[in-house]
Every structure is written in C-alpha cells, then in structure tokens.
N, C-alpha and C positions, 0 to 999 in steps of 0.2 A: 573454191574458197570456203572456211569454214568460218560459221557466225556461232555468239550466241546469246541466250534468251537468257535476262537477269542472272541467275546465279546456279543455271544448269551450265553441263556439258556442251562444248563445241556440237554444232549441227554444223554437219557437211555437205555434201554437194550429191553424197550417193545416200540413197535411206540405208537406216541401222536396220537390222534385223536383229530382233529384242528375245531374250527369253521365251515369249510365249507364241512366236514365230516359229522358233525351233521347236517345241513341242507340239506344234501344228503341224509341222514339217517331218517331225519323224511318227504321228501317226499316221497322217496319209500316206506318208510311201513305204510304210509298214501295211497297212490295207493295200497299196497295190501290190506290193509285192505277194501278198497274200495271192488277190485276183489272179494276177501274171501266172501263176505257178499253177494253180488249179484248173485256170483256163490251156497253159499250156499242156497239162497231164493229158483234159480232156478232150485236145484236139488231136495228142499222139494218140491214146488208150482208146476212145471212143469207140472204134470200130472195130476191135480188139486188138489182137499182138501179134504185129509184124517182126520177128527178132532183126531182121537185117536193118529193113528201111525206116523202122521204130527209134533203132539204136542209133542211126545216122543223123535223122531229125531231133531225140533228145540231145548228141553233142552238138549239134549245129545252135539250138538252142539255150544249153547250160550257161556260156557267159554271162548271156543277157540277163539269168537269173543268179548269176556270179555280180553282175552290176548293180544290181536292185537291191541284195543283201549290203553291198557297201555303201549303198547310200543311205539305208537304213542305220547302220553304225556309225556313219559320218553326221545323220542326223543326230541321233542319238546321244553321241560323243560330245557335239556341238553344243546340246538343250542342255547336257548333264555340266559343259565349261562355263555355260551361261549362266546354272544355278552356283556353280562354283566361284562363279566371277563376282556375284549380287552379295554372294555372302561373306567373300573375303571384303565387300566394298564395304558392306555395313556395317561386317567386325571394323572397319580401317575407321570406321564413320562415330561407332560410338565410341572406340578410343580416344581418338581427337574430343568428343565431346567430353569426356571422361575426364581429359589434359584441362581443356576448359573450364572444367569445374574445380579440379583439382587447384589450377592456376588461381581461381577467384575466391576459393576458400583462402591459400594461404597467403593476399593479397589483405584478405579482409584481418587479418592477426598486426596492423603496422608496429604492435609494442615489442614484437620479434621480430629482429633482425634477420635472422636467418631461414625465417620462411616466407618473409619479407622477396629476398633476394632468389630460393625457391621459386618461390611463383613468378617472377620474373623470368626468370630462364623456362619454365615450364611453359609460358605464353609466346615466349620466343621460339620454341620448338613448334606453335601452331604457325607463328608468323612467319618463318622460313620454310614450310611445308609446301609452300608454294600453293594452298587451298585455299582461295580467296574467303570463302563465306565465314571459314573459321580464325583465318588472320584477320579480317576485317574484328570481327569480336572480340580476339584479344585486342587489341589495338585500343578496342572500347575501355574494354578493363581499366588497360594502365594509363589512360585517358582520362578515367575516374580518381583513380588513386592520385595523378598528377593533381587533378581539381580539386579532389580531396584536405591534400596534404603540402601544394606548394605555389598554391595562388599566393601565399604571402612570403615565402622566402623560398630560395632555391638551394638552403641551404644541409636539404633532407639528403640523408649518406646513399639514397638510393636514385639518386638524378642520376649520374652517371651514367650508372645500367640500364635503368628505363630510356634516357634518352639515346644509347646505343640500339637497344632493342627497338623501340619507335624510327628512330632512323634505319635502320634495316627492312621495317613496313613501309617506309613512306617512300622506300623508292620502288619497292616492287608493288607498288599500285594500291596500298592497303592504306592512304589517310583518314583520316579518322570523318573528315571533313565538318568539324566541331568548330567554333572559335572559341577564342579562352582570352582572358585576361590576369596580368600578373599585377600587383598593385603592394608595395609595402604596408604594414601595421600600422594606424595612428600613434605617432609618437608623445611622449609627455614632455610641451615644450616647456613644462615647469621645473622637469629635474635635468639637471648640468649636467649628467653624463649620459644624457640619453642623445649620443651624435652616432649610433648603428648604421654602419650603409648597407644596406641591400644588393648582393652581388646577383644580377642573374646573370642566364644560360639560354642558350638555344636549345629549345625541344621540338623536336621536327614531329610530324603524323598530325598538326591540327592545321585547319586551313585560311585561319587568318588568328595572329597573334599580336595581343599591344602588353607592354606594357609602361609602367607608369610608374615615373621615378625612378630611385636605385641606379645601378650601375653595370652596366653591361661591357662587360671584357674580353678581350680578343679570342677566336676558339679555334684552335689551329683545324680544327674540321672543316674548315666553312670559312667561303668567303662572305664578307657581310653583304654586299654589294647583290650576291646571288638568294638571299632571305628576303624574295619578293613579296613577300604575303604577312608583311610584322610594318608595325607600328610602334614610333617610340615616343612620350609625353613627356618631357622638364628628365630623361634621362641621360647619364653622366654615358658618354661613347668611349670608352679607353683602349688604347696600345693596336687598333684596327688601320691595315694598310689598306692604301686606295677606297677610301670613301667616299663614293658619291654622295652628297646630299642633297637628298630631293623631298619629295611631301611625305615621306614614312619618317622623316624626323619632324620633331614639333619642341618646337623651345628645348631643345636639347647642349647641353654642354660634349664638346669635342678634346679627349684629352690625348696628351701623345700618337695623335692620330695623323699619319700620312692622306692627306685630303684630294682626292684625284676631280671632283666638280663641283661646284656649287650653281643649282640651278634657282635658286630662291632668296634672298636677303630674309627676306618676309617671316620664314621659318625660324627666326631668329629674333622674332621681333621680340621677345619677354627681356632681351638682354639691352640695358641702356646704352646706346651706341657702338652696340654688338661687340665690344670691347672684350664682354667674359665669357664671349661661348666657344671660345677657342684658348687651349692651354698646349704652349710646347709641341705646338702643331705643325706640320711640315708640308707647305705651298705649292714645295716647288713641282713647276710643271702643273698644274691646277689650271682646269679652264673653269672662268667665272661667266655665269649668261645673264645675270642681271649686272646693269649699267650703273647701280647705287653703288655697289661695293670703292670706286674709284674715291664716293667721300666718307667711307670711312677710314678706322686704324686699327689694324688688327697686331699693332706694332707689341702692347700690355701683356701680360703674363710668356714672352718668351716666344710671340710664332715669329716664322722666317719661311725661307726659300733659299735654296741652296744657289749659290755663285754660279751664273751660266746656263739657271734653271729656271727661268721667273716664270711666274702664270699667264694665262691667256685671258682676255676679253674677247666671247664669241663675236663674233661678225666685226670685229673692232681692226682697225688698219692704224690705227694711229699710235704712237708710243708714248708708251707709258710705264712712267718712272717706278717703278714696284719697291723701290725700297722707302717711300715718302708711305705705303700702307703696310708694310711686313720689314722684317730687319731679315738681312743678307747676311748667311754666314758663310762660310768654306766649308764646314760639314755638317753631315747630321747630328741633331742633338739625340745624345740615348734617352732613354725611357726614366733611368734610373734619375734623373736630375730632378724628377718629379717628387722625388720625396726624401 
C-alpha cells in the first residue's frame, strides 16, 4: 500500500532506488568487474600457458565475465535514465511554475478582458494536471481575483469560467479551503432608483461560503440541497427544486421554490407571522418537523400544495387539514406568474 508525506511522491511498500544508488551501483560493479577479470587472467596465466587446459578454463569462465559487463551497462543505463528522468521532471516542474506565473500576471491586468480569461484557462491547465501542489496554487489565484473583484456583485463577465475552472479543482481534491463572504454594496436609500438586486452564483473551491442579501437563483449544475458548506442571511432563494430548509438559511425569502423540508420555523423568524418568506411556493409533499407551523398561514402571496399531494408533520399521526395553512391547486404554478 502506497502513502504519502505532504506534498511528495507516493512512498510504497518496496524502497526506491534513487539516482545516486544507481551511480553507486554502477561503480561498484564496474570495480568488480575490474577485480573479477584480472583475478581471473591471474589464476589462468599465473603459472604460465597451458594452450589446451588454459583455453578450456578461459571459456568455462568468459560468461561470467559476459555477466558482470551486463550488469555494468544495466547499471549504467539505469543512473544515466535516472538523470534523464530528474531532468525531464524539473523541465516538467518549471514549466508548470512558469504556467503559474504566466496565469498570475495575466490575472493581475482585470481592465483586459482577454487576458483576463487567458490566465484563467492558463491556471486551469495547472489545475487539471492532476499535480496537487500546483493546482492547489492556482486555485489560490483565482480565489484572489474572486475576493478581489466579486465580494460585492457577481456580476463580473469572468464568473462563469472561473467558477467552471474552481469547480473542476474542487472536485479533484484541490479546495482552496478559504471562507469568503459575499455581501452587496450599501445602497442610497435616499435616491428612488436605487432598487439594484444583487444576483449571486455558486462558486465552489472555498470551504465555507455566506452570503448576505441579494438573490440567489437556480444553477442547473448543482443541486442546492448538496452546497453543504454555504450560509444564506435575509437572502431572496429563487426558482430551486426540492429545498430543504434547515440552519444554512437565516431570514431568507423562498421564491418559486419547490420546498422538499422544513426543519426550523425559527429560521424565519424576521418575517411577521411568516407570511412573506414564502412566494409562489410549492408544498406539496413537504415534510414539516416543527409543530408551530399547524398555527400559521402560508396561504399570502400565492403558496399551495398540489391536490393528492399535502405535506407531512414529522412524528405526527393525526390529520391535518393543509388546506386551512396553504391553498390547494390541481397543478403547478409556473415560475413565470412571478412577474
């Protein structure tokens, strides 16, 4: 079974034999071989020259120094693949580093688009490289450039890519393991057209994400349910199927959202008689596990539960009328009635 130590190479189970083994290895048995030969001259030749029985003992003999020369080449061979191998690694090593730098110059230019997106593709060649130490680094990068450039709107023309390329690191081991916060601008609530919403985005590669405020809309990549590691504050939840909600929402508005749990009332507490945190919502089938929800009405802006579809109350045996808390329709309401 092979392990490894931080940010080397697998260590296996048999030892490596390194570069400077092999050149240990092919002097030594370049000296014996030396030995081997000279000893065997002067055990035939010593006593002078016997043609017959001289001649018999040198072929009886010769393999063995047919052996010794091969292992000299095999060593040899070996120490000269080994420097070949150290050198092809380090060219391999400062290229990537090279990629790396190349990536973080054209990262740092954001007023150019196009080298902008350059160094994105550039860092995403480290990050699918499959070489941890230097995906991990890109990762950092655009980890920067995201904190840089879109703590306050998500509305920079290079989310897309960056967070295609971040989600391609983040599943093959490379998270950033940063947290980060997204928060909108202070607005001027003195001038009348300043009602801007703030759309965000999921950006995977950080390890815990809130944001705050703004509007977070459906991403057909992802289910929301599975963005374990995000926190949402007074944020608007749009057009997302099967929703659990549980403690990663916090006073959050639920819009045309298909609702699969509700594990909390309480997460809803900012809304007066939880009347507004639900718009055009869809119940049906919904199991609720607090016992508060039976005296509210979530009947106001439009939610329901589909006919033959009502919610559940966990541990609850007893029946319960669902249309006195949600309005029952025959189908789904579309999205589109929202505006």
């Amino acid at each position: 079974m092979a392990v490894k130590r931080g940010n080397e190479q697998p260590v296996g189970d048999w030892p490596t034999i390194t570069e400077n083994h092999w050149y240990a290895l092919s002097i030594t048995s370049a000296v014996l071989t030396i030995v081997a030969v000279v000893g065997a001259f002067l055990y035939i030749f010593a006593d002078g020259f016997d043609g017959e029985s001289d001649t018999k003992l040198a072929q009886a003999l010769a393999p063995f120094g047919v052996a010794l020369f091969a292992l000299v080449t095999f060593c040899t061979i070996s120490w000269r693949g080994s420097i070949s191998a150290r050198q092809a690694n380090q060219s391999e090593s400062e290229g990537r580093a090279r990629l790396l730098q190349e990536g973080a110059k054209l990262l740092s230019e954001p007023t150019k688009a196009s080298h902008v997106s350059a160094g994105v593709a550039t860092l995403g060649v480290l990050i699918d490289s499959g070489e941890e130490n230097y995906a991990f680094r890109a990762m950092n990068l655009l980890a920067d450039f995201v904190e840089d450039h879109m703590r306050l709107d998500h509305g920079n023309r290079h989310r897309s890519e960056i967070s295609g390329v971040m989600r391609s690191g983040d599943e093959n081991g490379a998270n950033t393991g940063r947290d980060i916060a997204f928060s909108p601008p202070e607005r001027d609530n003195d001038y009348q057209y300043d009602d801007y919403t703030t759309y965000w985005h999921f950006i995977p590669g950080f390890d815990v994400i809130t944001y705050y405020g703004g509007e977070f809309s459906v991403d057909v990549n992802y289910s929301i349910n599975d963005l374990r590691r995000v926190k949402f504050i007074g944020t608007t939840i749009s057009l997302w199927n099967n929703v659990s909600i549980d403690n990663r929402f916090d006073r959050c508005t639920f819009r045309a959202c298909s609702i699969a749990s509700v594990s909390s009332i309480a997460s809803l507490s900012h809304h007066q008689n939880y009347r507004y945190a639900f718009e055009v919502c869809d119940f049906s089938g919904c199991i609720f596990s607090d016992v508060e929800v039976l005296t509210k009405n979530f009947k106001e802006h439009n939610n329901y539960f589909i006919a033959g579809n009502p919610p559940t109350l966990l541990g609850s045996t007893a029946t319960i009328d669902w249309s006195q808390i949600l309005n029952c329709k025959e189908q789904k309401d579309l999205p589109v009635k929202l505006f």
